[in-house]
C-alpha positions as CSV (number, residue, x, y, z in Angstrom):
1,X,156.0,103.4,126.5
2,X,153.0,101.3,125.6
3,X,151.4,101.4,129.1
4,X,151.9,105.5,128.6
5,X,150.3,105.1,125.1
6,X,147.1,102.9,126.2
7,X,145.8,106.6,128.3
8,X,146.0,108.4,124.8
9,X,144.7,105.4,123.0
10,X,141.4,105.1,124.9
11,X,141.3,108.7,125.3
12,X,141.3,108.8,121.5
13,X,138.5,105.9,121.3
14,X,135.9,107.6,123.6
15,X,133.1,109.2,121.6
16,X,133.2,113.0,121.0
17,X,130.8,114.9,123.5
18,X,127.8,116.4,121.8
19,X,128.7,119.7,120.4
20,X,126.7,122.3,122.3
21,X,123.8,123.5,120.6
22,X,122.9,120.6,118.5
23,X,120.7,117.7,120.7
24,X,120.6,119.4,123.6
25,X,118.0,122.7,122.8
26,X,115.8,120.9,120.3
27,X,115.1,118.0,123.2
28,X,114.2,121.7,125.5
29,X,112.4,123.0,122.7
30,X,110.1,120.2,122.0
31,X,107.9,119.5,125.2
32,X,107.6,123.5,124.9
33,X,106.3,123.6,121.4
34,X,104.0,120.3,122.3
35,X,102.7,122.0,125.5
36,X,102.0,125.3,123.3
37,X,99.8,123.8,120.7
38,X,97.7,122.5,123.8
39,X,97.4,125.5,125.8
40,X,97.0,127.7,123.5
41,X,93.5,126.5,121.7
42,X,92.7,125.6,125.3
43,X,93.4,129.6,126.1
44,X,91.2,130.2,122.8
45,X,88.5,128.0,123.8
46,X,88.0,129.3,127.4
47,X,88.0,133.2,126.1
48,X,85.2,132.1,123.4
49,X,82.8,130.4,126.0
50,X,83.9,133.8,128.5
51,X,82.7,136.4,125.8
52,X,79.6,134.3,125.0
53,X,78.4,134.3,128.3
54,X,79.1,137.6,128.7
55,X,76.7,138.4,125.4
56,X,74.1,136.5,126.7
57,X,73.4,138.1,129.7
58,X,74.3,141.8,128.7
59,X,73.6,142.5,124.6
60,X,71.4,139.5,123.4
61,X,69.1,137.8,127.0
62,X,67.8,135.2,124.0
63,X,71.1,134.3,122.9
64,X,71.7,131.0,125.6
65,X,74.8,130.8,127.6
66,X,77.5,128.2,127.1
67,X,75.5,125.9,130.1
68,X,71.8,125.8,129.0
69,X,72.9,125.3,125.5
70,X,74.7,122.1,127.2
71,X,71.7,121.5,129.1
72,X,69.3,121.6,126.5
73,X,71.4,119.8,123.9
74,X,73.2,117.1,125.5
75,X,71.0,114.5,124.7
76,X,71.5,115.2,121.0
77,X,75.3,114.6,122.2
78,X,75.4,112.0,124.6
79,X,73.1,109.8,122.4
80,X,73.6,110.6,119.0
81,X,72.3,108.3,117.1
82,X,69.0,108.1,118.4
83,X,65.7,108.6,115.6
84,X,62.8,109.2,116.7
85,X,61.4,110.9,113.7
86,X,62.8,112.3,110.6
87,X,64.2,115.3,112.1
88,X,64.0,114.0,116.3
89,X,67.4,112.7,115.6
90,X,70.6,112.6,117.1
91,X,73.1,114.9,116.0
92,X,75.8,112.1,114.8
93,X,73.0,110.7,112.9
94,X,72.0,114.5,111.2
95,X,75.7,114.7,110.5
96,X,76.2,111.6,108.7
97,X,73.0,112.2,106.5
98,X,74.5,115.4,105.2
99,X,78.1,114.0,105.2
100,X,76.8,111.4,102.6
101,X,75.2,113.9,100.5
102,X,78.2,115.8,100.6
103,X,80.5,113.0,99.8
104,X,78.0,111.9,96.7
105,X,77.9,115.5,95.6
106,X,82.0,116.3,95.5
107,X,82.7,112.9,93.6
108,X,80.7,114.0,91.4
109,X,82.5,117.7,91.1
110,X,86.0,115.5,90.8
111,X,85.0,113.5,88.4
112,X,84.1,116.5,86.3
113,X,86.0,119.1,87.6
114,X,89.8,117.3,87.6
115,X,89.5,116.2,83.8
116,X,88.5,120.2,82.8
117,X,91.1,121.3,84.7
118,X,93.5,119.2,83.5
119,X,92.1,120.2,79.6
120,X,92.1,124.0,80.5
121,X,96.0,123.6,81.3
122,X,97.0,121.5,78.5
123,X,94.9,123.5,75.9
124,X,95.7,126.9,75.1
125,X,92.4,126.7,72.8
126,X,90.4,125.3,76.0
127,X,91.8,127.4,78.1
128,X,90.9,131.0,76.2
129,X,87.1,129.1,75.5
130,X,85.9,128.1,78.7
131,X,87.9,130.4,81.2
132,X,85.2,133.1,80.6
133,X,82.4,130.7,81.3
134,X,84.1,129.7,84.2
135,X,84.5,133.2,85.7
136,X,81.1,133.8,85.2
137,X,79.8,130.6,87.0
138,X,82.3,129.9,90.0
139,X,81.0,133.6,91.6
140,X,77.1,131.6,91.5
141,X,76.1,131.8,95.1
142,X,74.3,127.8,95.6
143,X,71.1,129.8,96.9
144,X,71.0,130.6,93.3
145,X,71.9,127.1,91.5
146,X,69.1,125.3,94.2
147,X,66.0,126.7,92.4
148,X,67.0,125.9,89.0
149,X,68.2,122.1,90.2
150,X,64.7,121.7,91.6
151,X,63.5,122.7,88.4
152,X,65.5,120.3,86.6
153,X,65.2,117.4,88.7
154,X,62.2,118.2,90.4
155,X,63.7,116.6,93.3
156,X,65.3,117.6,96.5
157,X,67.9,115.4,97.0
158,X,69.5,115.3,93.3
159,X,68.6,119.1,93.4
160,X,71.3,119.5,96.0
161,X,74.0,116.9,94.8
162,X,73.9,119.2,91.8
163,X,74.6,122.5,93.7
164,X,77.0,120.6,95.5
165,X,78.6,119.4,92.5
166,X,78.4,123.0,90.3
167,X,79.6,124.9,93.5
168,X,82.5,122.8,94.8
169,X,84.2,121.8,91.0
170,X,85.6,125.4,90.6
171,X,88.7,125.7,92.8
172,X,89.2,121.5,91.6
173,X,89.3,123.2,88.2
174,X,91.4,126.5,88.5
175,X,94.0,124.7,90.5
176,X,94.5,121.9,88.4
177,X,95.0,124.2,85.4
178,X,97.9,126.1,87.2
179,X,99.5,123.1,88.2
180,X,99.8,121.7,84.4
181,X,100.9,125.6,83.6
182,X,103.3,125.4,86.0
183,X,105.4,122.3,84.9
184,X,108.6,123.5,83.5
185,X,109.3,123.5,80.0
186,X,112.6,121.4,80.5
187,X,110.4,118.3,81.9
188,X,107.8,118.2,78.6
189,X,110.9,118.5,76.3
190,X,112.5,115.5,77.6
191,X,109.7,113.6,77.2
192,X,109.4,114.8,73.7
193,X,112.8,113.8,72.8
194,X,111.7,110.6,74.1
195,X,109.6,110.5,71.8
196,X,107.0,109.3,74.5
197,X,103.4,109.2,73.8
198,X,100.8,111.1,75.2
199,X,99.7,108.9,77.5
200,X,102.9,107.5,79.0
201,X,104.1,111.7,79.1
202,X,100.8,112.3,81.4
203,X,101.3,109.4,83.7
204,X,104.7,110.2,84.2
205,X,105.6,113.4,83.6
206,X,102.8,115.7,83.7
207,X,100.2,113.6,86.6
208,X,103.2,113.7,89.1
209,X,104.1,117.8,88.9
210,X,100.8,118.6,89.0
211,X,99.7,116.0,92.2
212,X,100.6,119.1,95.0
213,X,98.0,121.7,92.9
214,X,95.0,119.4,92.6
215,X,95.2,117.8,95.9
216,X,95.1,121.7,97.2
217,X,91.9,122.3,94.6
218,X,90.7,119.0,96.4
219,X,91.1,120.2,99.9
220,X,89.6,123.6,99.1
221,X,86.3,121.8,96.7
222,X,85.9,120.4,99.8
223,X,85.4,123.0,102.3
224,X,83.2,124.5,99.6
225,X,80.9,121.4,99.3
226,X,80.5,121.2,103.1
227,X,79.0,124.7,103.1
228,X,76.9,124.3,100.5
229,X,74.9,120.8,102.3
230,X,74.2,123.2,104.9
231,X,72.5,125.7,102.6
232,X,70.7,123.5,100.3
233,X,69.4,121.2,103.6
234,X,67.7,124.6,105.1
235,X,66.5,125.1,101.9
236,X,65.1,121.9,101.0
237,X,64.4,120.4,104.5
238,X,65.8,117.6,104.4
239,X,67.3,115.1,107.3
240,X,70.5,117.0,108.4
241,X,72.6,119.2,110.3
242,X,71.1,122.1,107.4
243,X,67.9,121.2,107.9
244,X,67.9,120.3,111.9
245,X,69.4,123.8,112.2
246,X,66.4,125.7,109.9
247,X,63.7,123.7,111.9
248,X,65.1,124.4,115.1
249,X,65.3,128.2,114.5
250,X,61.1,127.9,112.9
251,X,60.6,126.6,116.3
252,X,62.9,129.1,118.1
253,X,65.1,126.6,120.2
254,X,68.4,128.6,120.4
255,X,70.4,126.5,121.9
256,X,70.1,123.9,119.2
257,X,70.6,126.2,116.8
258,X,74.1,127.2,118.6
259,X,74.6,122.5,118.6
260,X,74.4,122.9,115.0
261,X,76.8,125.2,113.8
262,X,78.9,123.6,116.5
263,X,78.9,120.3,114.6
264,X,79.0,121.9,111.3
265,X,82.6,124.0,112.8
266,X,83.7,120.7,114.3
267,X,82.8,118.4,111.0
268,X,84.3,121.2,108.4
269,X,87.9,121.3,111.1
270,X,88.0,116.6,110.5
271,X,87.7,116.8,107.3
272,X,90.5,119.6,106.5
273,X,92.4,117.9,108.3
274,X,92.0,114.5,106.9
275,X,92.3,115.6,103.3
276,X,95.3,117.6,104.2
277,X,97.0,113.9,105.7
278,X,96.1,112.4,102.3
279,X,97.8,115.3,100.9
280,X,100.8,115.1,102.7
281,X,100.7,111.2,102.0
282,X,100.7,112.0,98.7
283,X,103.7,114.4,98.6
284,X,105.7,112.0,100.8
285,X,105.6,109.6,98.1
């Protein structure tokens, strides 16, 4: 009787087979999902470089084709931090000049734009005061806010932190107020039968439901501020991918021209994606 039972006894033991459907398609599904997100940009890519050389030799002969822009720009590419004047540069250098002024110029639009919006929210009286003002400025194209920053400052470079600054603080602002609008009620009123003060009630309550909304005005101040640099640079002249780009059409070399707004695409894709990892860092935790 017990050498018939030991059968069913380790029969019993043995581990259940995988039910089908749960392990078995996501380990197929993977490597295909992983293998699409390659090819596919890689499809993308090669179409773009096909219908540009097909412009350049059919609709626009000045336009260059994907190889002499290579040609005539690799050296900008290959070595990109060389300097052999103020605008004979390589284009990692260009880019790094207007990355700073960028990265000066949207501090400056968080540090003023994330305390409004947070004011705009939590004020009713704020919010009715300055959301007119607001409306009227955020529309302000920065070809119009230059001028009257080089009037102020009488300056180039603080002329375009400012623009930077004025342009790139509105979606900071407008998403930071909807956040605080959109913390339930249920929350605040536990915190004031807490009796908590203010400041313990924005720490905890209010800074942490509103962290998604103005890391999202963050990531979207910042694609704003990247387009501006390139606009006030042309207009100003100064060192950097803007201002390489102007000089280079004055002096009608195409192909560089194409190597700018290359590395201005390229620059504008890293740091969407890097704000949007900090993001996710910050929802994770």
């Amino acid at each position: 009787m017990k050498a018939a039972a030991l059968p069913g006894a380790l029969a019993a033991r043995q581990p259940a087979p995988p039910a089908a459907g749960n392990n078995a398609p996501v380990k197929r599904r993977l490597p295909r999902v992983e293998a699409a997100s390659i090819i596919l940009p890689l499809l993308a890519g090669v179409g773009v470089l096909l219908f540009w050389t097909a412009l350049s030799q059919t609709v626009s002969p000045d336009l260059p084709s994907p190889l002499r822009t290579w040609q005539e720009s690799k050296r900008y590419v290959l070595n990109p931090f060389f300097k052999e004047g103020e605008m004979s540069q390589g284009i990692g250098r260009l880019a790094f000049y207007s990355l700073m002024r960028v990265m000066k110029g949207y501090s400056l639009a968080l540090l003023f734009g994330t305390p409004l919006g947070f004011l705009i929210g939590l004020s009713k009286f704020a919010s009715r005061a300055l959301d007119p003002l607001i409306q009227v400025l955020r529309p302000i194209s920065p070809l119009a806010w230059l001028p009257l920053g080089l009037v102020i400052f009488q300056r180039s470079e603080p002329a375009a932190l400012f623009t930077i600054a004025l342009c790139a603080m509105w979606p900071t602002v407008l998403n930071t107020a909807v956040g605080v609008r959109s913390i339930s009620s249920d929350y605040l009123n536990v915190g004031r039968v807490l009796n908590l003060p203010r400041s313990k009630m924005f720490f905890s309550i209010i800074l942490p439901a509103t962290l998604p909304y103005v890391f999202t005005g963050y990531r979207l101040s910042l694609g704003i501020a990247w387009l501006v640099i390139v606009a006030s640079e042309m207009l100003t002249g100064a060192p950097g991918v803007g201002g390489f780009l102007w000089q280079e059409y004055n002096a009608l070399v195409y192909s560089h021209i194409i190597l700018s707004i290359l590395t201005i695409g390229f620059v504008g894709f890293l740091l969407d994606r890097l704000m949007g990892t900090i993001e996710a860092r910050f929802k994770s935790t």
